[in-house]
N, C-alpha and C positions, 0 to 999 in steps of 0.2 A: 400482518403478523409482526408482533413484537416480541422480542428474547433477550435476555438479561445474563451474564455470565459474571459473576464476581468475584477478586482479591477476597484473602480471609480478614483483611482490612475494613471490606466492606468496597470499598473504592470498585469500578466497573472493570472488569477486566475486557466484555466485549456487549454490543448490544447492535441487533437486529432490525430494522424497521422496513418490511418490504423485502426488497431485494439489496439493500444497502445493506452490508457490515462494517463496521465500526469497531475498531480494536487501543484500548488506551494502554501507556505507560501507568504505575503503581502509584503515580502522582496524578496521575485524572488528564493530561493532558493525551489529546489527541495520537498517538503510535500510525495507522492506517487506516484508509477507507474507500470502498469502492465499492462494484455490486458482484453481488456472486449467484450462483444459477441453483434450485433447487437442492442439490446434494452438495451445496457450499461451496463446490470449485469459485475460486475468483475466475470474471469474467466480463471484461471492460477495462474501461480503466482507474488505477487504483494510484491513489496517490497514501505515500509517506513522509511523515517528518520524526524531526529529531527528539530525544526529552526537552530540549528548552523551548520546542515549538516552532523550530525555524524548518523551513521545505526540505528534505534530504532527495527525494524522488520520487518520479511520475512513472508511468508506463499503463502498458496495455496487456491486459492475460485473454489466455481465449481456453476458454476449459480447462481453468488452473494451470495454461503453464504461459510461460513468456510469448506472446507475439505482437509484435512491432514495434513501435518507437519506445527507446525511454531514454529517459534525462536523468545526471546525477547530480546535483551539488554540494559543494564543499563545505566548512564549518561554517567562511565567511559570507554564503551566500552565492559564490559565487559559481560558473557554467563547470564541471568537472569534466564530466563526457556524453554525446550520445552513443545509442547504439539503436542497433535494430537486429530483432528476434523472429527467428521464423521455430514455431512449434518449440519453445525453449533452450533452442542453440541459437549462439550468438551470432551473424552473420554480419556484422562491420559494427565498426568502433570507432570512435575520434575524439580524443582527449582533449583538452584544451588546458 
């Protein structure tokens, strides 16, 4: 299954392939992507970046909500924090 959502730009706002969705910034660069389960919850793991294209963060959903690891980082690239989610509540954290 393939699905197409579009900016009045024209530009993609989200598109489908399988179980993969895919969501861009107004600039066509990539915003998020992971897989999501029938009725769209995310489910797996989903990564995000910034508008310039650089990694903001990673993690894992399990029936649209937060469970297990995720990573954050910073403007420069750099490790900010993990954490780990059980069912959408944060259950430890370590900044760096």
């Amino acid at each position: 299954m393939e699905r197409e959502k579009r900016f009045a730009n024209g530009q993609i706002v989200s598109s489908q392939r399988g179980n993969i969705l895919t969501y861009y910034f107004k600039t066509g660069v990539v915003k998020a992507t992971g897989p999501v389960l029938g009725d769209q919850q995310m489910d797996g793991t989903w990564v995000f970046y910034r508008e310039n294209g650089m990694l903001w963060q990673e993690g894992h959903f399990k029936a649209g909500e937060k469970h297990g690891r995720w990573i954050r980082y910073d403007k420069s690239g750099q490790l900010e924090y993990e954490a780990e989610f059980s069912f959408g509540k944060e259950a430890r954290k370590q900044l760096y």
